[in-house]
C-alpha positions, 0 to 999 in steps of 0.5 A, spaced: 657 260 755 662 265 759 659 266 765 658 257 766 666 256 764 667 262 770 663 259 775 665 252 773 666 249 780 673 244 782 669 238 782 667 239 775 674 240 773 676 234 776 671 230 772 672 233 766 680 230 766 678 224 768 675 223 762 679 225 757 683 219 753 689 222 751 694 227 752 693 231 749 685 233 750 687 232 757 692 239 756 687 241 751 682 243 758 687 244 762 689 251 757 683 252 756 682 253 764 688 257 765 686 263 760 679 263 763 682 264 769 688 269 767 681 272 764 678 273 770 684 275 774 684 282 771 678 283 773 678 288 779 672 284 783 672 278 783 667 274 787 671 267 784 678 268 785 677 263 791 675 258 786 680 259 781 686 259 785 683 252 788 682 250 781 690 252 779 692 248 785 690 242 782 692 244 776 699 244 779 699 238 783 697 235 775 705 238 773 702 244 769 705 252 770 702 255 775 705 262 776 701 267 773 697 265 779 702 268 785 700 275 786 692 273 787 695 268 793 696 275 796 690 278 795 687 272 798 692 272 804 689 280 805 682 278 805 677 278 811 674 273 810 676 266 814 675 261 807 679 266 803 684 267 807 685 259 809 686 258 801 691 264 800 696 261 805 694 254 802 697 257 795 702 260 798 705 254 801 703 249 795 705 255 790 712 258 792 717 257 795 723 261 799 726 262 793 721 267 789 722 274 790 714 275 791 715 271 798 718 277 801 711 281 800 707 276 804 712 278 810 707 284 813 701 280 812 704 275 816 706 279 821 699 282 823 696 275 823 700 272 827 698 277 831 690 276 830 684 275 835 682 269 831 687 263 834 686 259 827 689 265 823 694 265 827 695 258 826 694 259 819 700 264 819 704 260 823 703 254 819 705 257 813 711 261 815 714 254 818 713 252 811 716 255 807 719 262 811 726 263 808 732 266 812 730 273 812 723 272 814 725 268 819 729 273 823 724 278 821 719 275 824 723 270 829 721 275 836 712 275 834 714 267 834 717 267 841 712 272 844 707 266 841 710 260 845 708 263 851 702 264 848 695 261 853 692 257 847 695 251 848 693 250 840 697 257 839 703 254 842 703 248 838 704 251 832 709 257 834 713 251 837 713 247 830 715 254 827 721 255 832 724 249 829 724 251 822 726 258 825 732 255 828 734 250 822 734 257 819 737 262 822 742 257 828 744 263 832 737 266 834 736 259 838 739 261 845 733 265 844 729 259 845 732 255 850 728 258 856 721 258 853 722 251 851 724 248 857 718 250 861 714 246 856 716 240 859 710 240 865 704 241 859 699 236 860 697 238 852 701 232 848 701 236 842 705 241 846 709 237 850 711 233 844 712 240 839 717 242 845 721 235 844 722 235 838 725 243 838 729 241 844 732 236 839 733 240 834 737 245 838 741 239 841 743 237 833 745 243 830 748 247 837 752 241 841 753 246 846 746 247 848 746 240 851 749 242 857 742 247 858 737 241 858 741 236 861 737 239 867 731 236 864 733 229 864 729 227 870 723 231 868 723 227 861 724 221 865 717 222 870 713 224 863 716 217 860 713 213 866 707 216 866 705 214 858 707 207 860 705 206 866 698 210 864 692 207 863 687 207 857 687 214 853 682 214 848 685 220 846 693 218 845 691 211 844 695 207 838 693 200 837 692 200 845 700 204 847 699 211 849 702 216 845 707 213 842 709 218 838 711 222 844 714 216 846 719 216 841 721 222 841 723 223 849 727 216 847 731 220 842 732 226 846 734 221 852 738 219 848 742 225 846 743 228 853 745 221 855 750 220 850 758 221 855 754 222 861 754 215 867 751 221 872 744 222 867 744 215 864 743 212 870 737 215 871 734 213 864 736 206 866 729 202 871 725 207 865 727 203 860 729 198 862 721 198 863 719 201 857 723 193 854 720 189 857 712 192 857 712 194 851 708 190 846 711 188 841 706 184 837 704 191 833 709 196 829 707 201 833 710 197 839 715 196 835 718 203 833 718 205 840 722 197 842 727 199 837 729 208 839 729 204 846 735 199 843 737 205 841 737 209 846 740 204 851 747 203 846 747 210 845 748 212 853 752 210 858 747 204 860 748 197 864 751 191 861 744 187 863 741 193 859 745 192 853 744 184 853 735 186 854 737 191 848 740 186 844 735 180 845 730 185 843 734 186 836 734 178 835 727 178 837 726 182 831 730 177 827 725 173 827 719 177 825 716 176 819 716 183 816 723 184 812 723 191 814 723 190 821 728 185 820 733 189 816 733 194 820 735 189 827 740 188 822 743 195 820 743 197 828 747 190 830 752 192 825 753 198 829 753 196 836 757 190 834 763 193 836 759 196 843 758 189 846 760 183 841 758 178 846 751 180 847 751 179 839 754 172 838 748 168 841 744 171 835 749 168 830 745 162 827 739 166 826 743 171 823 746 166 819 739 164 817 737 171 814 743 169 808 737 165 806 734 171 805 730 172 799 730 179 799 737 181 797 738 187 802 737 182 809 741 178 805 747 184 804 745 186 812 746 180 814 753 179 810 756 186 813 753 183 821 757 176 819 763 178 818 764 182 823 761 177 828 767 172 826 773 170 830 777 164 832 772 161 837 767 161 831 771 162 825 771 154 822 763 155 822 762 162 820 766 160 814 764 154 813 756 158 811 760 163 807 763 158 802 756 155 802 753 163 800 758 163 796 756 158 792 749 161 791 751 169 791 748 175 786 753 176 782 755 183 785 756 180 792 761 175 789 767 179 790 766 182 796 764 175 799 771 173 796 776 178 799 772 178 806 773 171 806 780 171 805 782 177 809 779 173 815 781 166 814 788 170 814 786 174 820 782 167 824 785 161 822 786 156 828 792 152 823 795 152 817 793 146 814 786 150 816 788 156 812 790 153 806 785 148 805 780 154 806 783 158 802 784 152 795 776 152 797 775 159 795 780 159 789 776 153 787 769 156 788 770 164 786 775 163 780 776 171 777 774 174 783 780 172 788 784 178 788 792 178 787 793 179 794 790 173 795 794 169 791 802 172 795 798 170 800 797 163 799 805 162 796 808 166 802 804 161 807 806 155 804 814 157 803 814 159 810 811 153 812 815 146 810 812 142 814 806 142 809 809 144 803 809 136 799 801 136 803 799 143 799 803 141 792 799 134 792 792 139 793 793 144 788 796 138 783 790 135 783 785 141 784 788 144 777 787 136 775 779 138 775 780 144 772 785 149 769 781 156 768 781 158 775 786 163 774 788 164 780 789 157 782 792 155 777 798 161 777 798 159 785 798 151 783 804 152 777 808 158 782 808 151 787 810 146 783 814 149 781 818 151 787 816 145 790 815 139 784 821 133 787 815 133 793 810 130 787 814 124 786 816 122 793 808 123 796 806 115 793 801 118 789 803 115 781 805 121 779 810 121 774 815 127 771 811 127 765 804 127 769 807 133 771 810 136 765 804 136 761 799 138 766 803 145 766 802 144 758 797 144 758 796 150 762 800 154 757 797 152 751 790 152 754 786 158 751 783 161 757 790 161 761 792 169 762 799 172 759 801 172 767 799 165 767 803 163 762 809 167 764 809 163 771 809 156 767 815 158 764 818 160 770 816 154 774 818 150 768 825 152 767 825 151 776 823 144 774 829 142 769 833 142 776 829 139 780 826 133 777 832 132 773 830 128 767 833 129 760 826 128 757 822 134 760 829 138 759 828 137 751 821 138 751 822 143 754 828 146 750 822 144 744 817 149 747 822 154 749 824 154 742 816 154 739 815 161 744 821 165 741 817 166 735 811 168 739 807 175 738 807 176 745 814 180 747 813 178 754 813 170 752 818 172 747 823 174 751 823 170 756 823 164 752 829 167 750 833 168 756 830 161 758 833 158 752 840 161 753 840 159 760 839 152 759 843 152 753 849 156 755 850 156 762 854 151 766 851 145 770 853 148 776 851 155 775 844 153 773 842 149 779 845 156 783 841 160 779 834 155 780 835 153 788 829 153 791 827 161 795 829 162 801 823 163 807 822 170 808 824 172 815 818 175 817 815 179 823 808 179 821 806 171 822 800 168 821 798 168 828 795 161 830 792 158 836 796 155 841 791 149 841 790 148 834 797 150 832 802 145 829 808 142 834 813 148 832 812 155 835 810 161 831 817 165 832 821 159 830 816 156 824 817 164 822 824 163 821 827 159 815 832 152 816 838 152 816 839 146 812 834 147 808 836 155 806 842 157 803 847 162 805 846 169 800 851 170 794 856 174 794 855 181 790 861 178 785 858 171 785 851 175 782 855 179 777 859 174 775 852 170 773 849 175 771 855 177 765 854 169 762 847 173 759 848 179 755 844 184 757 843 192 758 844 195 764 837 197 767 837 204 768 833 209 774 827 212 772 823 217 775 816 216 775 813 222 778 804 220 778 803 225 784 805 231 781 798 233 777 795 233 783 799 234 788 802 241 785 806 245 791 813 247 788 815 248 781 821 243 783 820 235 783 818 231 789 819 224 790 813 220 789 812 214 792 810 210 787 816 209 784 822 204 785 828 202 781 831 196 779 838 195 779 842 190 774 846 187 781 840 186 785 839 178 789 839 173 785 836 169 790 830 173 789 830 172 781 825 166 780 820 167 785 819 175 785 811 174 782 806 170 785 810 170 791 811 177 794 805 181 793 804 186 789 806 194 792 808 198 787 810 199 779 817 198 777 821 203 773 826 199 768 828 200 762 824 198 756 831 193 754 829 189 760 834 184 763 833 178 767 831 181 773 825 182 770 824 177 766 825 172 771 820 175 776 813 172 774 809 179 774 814 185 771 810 190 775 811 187 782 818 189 784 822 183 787 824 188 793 825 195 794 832 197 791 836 203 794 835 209 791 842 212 789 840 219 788 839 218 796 846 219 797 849 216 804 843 218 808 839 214 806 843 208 803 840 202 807 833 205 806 832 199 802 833 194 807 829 191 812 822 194 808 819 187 808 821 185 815 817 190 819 819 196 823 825 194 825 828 196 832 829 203 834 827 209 839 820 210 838 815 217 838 809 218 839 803 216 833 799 221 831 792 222 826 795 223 819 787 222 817 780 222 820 774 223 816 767 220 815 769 215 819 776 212 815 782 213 820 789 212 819 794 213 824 802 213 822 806 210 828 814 211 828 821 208 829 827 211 828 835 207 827 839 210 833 845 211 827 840 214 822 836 220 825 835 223 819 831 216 816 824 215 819 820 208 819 812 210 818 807 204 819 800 207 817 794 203 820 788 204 816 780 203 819 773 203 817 768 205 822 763 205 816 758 199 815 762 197 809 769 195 806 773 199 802 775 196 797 781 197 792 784 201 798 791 205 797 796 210 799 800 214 795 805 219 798 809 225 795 814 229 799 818 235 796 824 235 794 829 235 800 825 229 802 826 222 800 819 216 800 820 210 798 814 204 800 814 198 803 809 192 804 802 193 805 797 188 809 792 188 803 787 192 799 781 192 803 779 195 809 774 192 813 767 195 816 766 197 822 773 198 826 773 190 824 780 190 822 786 194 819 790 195 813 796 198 814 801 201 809 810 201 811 813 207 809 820 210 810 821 217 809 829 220 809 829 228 810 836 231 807 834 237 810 834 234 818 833 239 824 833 244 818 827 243 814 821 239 818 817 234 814 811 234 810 808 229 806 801 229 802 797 223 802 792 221 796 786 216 798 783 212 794 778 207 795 771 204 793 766 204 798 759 200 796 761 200 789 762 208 788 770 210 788 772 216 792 778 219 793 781 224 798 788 229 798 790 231 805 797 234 808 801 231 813 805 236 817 803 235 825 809 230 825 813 229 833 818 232 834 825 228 832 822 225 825 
């Protein structure tokens, strides 16, 4: 019975597993085989060691410890036996890896069979020691490798070549050794040569750059060999699906591509070969089409014609139209990278890849979103639009907020009027609900305050919308903010609407259980705005009513404000009140929405940027806003500090000044108080006291300052850094930008403008972009300086930077340095973004600023 289980061959022990119906009868064979072979393995002659170890590899391959068994693949390695051999070094490559200290016994073993008579030993040996040498063997053995590439066997010189290739992944510096045996291979008539040869001049390229210049010479070679597999007849040998060799085919276009890359000289070579290889390849099959597509791969890579790159880019929307979803998601994902190389080109494929939104598969439809947003401009930003909204409708859930930001950054970005905008930007509130982000929401108010022309159209728009419904949170705050700085437009449109349709639709809001604490904070406010502009006694005393039912509120945000408002309308004069509740002044502004000139409305973009002189009133004196500041008792808010970068910044024991803090000052415009929520986007948390003051209460949202105030640590020199934040750069001399960060695709570059009368005070304009294929999201920029420096942040752009070079966010900054001429700047920046659902965060130190900032 023992000697039958000894001499039990494979295909038996194959059929044994088959038949086992459970688990654990299956490891029940299994043990039992393994004992009798680690049996067998202590005798000293063993005939059926071949047997066994081929019996332990598909105990291995079953998931089953196999390492009793690594010594045995030695014993076979050293056998004279041809069989024997072939399974040892089959063992060895399934059973170790370069990690098991046992590997370093073979070294020997190898090294005489490479230099064996028998050129399938030698194969065998090279196979194995291109699988799984570690780096010490490959330095140990690189020299018999490259004796072996000039090897008169072609079949020899194949497999050294693969070697080769593992040898220089392993030990990079041994490549220059390689460089002038592979480049005679190019002339080899053997396509398994030829094709090795290609791939280890690829390798050498990737992992030393350098060495391209060497193989450049080799251009013209490539190129011959290329023509002559396409314009070659039928092959039986190299023939696949009636191409020849497309396997060599496509690897002499990845390295055309390489050496092409930069270089007009060698590119115009490549130029009438692939121009060739697009047009006569059959595309009818996917071996046609792997070597159709390294073709448009290589042909944007290089230096190539601009009719190339149109054949190129046709051929991608060619593959739009096929019916496998793999071919037509990668025509996606290579249209998303040469996009920005020729947009013209890619444009005349727009309605096919506006069908592939329609997608069933989830990830054409993802790849066709990324390709839309970056083939959207002026020319066509109405219809591209117009197909993302009708997306929107119907999209996955995780694509929703993607989809919401990327629409509202390019209507702000494209739109061809206001009207257009606005109405776009109701449709998106509308249709997306709590996807719209708050920048949005500043947006929208800034654009309808900076436009009067269209303010009693936006207010009838967003009356009726919030008429239909109120749980759009972002629309209903947008809606309420408006009519409450634009109401008195409501009762002289010709629409019926009466003062207590609109008091009580803003009742309803505030006592309607799916309203948010900001919500119902704006209602407040613009109800309090709409006791002056509506001037009626009975919305005053419902007001008064509701005001008094919200004292009492658990809430203390309702609370306090319900408070102040009740002391304003009670116990300020007439006339105080009306100061206190005029309309906001229309920001002077440098970034205006851009608007083409055939579709913009009558008055220029420079004077719709500037506000009316009748319609805005002079600023207040600093005496008038204490004096209306006094008629309500109330404590002085106090500076702090929040210093949120010092745990992981580090540096210096002593305090830096962080850039996410800002004080806010008991005597700070008034003009600012009733609109410094919604209106102004949200930059940077406000440190005030926990008493709070009318300041806070009255603007909106309590973590979104109303302006950047002076710090009064900062003493003269940065006296007036408060100023001119949110009305661009300002005027000044201006120095050289420099790359404060680059990285894996993500860039920010800071411009400078300096004050002639403030040398020590620098303004800094950060532009963030994103050559990566997806959008980061949640983007934002945190700064810390050391002591003898000051920071303060001003206006961002928005939180999303757009893929692919696409679009910017850019971020203002002022720094003043105490210490100028005496101590140079330096600045750490900490990044953070999410980027495909995924959060990333990165650190760098900025020290390589010009000289003067």
């Amino acid at each position: 019975f023992f000697f039958w289980r000894m001499t039990i061959r494979l295909r038996e022990l194959i059929k044994n597993v088959r038949q086992c119906k459970t688990a654990a009868e299956e490891r029940k064979i299994i043990a039992k085989e393994c004992a009798i072979i680690r049996t067998s393995f202590k005798e000293d002659e063993n005939k059926y060691r071949k047997r066994n170890v081929s019996k332990l590899l598909f105990i291995h391959m079953m998931g089953y410890p196999t390492a009793f068994a690594q010594m045995e693949c030695l014993r076979l390695i050293v056998s004279n036996a041809y069989g024997e051999k072939r399974m040892g070094y089959l063992a060895l490559m399934l059973l170790l890896d370069e990690r098991q200290e046992v590997l370093m016994l073979v070294t020997n073993s190898l090294k005489n069979d490479l230099n064996h008579q028998n050129q399938y030993i030698v194969g065998l040996a090279l196979c194995s020691l291109a699988n799984i040498s570690s780096s010490s063997i490959a330095r140990d053995l690189s020299s018999e490798v490259i004796k072996l590439l000039s090897h008169s066997n072609a079949y020899i010189r194949k497999k050294a070549t693969l070697c080769a290739i593992r040898i220089v992944r392993k030990v990079p510096e041994l490549l220059e050794q390689f460089i002038p045996k592979v480049r005679p291979m190019l002339v080899e008539r053997n396509h398994g040569v030829l094709i090795t040869a290609v791939s280890l001049m690829v390798e050498i390229c990737r992992t030393e750059p350098e060495t391209i210049r060497a193989f450049k010479r080799s251009a013209l070679q490539l190129v011959k060999v290329l023509k002559h597999l396409v314009s070659s007849g039928y092959a039986p040998e190299h023939d696949v699906n009636g191409i020849t060799d497309p396997f060599l085919q496509v690897k002499i276009l990845c390295l055309l591509r390489i050496l092409g890359k930069g270089d007009a000289e060698i590119s115009d070579l490549m130029n009438d070969i692939l121009a060739q290889v697009a047009t006569n390849t059959d595309s009818a099959r996917n071996v046609g089409n792997a070597i159709l597509y390294e073709c448009v791969q290589t042909i944007m890579s290089i230096e190539s014609e601009s009719g190339l790159r149109v054949l190129a880019i046709n051929i991608l929307g060619r593959f739009l139209m096929n019916r496998d979803n793999n071919i037509r998601y990668v025509a996606l994902n290579t249209l998303t990278r040469v996009v920005n190389i020729d947009h013209q080109a890619v444009q005349r494929h727009r309605q096919t890849v506006v069908e592939c939104l329609k997608d069933h598969d989830s990830s054409i439809r993802k790849r066709a979103l990324d390709l839309t947003y970056a083939l959207v401009n002026k020319g066509n930003i109405k219809v591209l639009v117009r197909e993302l909204l009708n997306y929107l409708i119907a999209a996955d859930v995780e694509f929703r907020g993607e989809i919401t930001a990327q629409i509202c950054l390019l209507t702000q970005r494209y739109a061809p009027t206001p009207k257009w905008h606005i109405d776009t930007t109701l449709k998106v509130m509308s249709l997306a609900g709590h996807y719209v982000q708050p920048d949005t929401v500043s947006t929208m108010i800034q654009l309808i305050q900076d436009t009067p022309d269209l303010q009693a159209y936006a207010v009838h728009k967003l009356y009726l919308a919030i008429m239909k419904d109120i749980t759009r949170q972002s629309l209903v705050v947008t809606a309420v903010w408006v009519i409450g700085e634009f109401g008195d437009l409501l009762l002289a449109g010709g629409k019926n609407i009466t003062v207590n349709d609109i008091f009580l639709i803003l009742e309803t809001i505030i006592k309607h259980p799916a309203s948010e604490l900001q919500t119902k904070q704006v209602t407040l406010t613009a109800m309090l705005k709409l006791t002056d502009r509506l001037e009626s006694e009975e919305v005053d005393q419902r007001f008064l009513q509701l005001l008094d039912n919200y004292r009492g509120s658990l809430t203390l945000e309702l609370q306090q404000r319900s408070c102040e408002y009740y002391s304003i309308l009670q116990h300020i004069s007439e006339e105080k009140r009306c100061e206190l509740l005029e309309h906001m002044p229309v920001k002077q502004r440098e970034d205006v929405y851009d608007y083409s000139e055939d579709s913009a409305p009558s008055t220029p973009v420079q004077e719709r940027a500037k506000p009316d002189a009748s319609s805005v009133q002079p600023e207040k004196p600093k005496e008038a806003q204490q004096e209306l500041l006094s008629l309500v008792n109330e404590p002085n808010n106090t500076q702090s500090t929040n210093d949120l970068l010092s745990d992981i910044l580090g540096g210096s024991s002593a305090p830096s000044e962080p850039a996410t803090s800002s004080t806010t000052q008991s005597g700070g415009n008034l003009l600012d108080l009733l609109g410094s929520g919604p209106s102004t986007p949200p930059t940077q948390p406000t440190a005030a006291a926990s008493g709070g003051g009318l300041l806070d209460l009255m603007g909106g949202n309590s973590s979104t300052p109303a302006a950047y105030n002076e710090q009064p640590s900062m003493g003269s020199a940065t006296g007036s850094m408060g100023s001119g934040m949110g009305s661009g750069m300002g005027s000044g001399n201006s120095l050289p930008p420099i790359t404060a960060f680059e990285k894996s695709g993500v860039k920010i570059v800071f411009a400078f403008m300096k004050q002639p009368n403030q040398p020590n005070v620098t303004m800094i304009n950060a532009v963030a972009t994103n050559a990566t294929p997806f959008p980061l999201n949640n983007f934002q920029i945190q700064v810390a300086v050391p002591q003898y420096m000051k920071v303060q942040m001003g206006q961002t752009s928005g939180n999303v930077v757009p893929a692919n070079n696409s679009g910017q966010v850019s971020q203002q900054i002022k720094i003043a340095n105490s210490m100028y001429g005496q101590q140079p700047p330096v600045m750490k920046l900490k990044l953070d973004f999410v980027v495909n659902g995924r959060p990333v965060g990165d650190l760098v130190t900025v020290s390589n600023f010009p000289q003067g900032v």
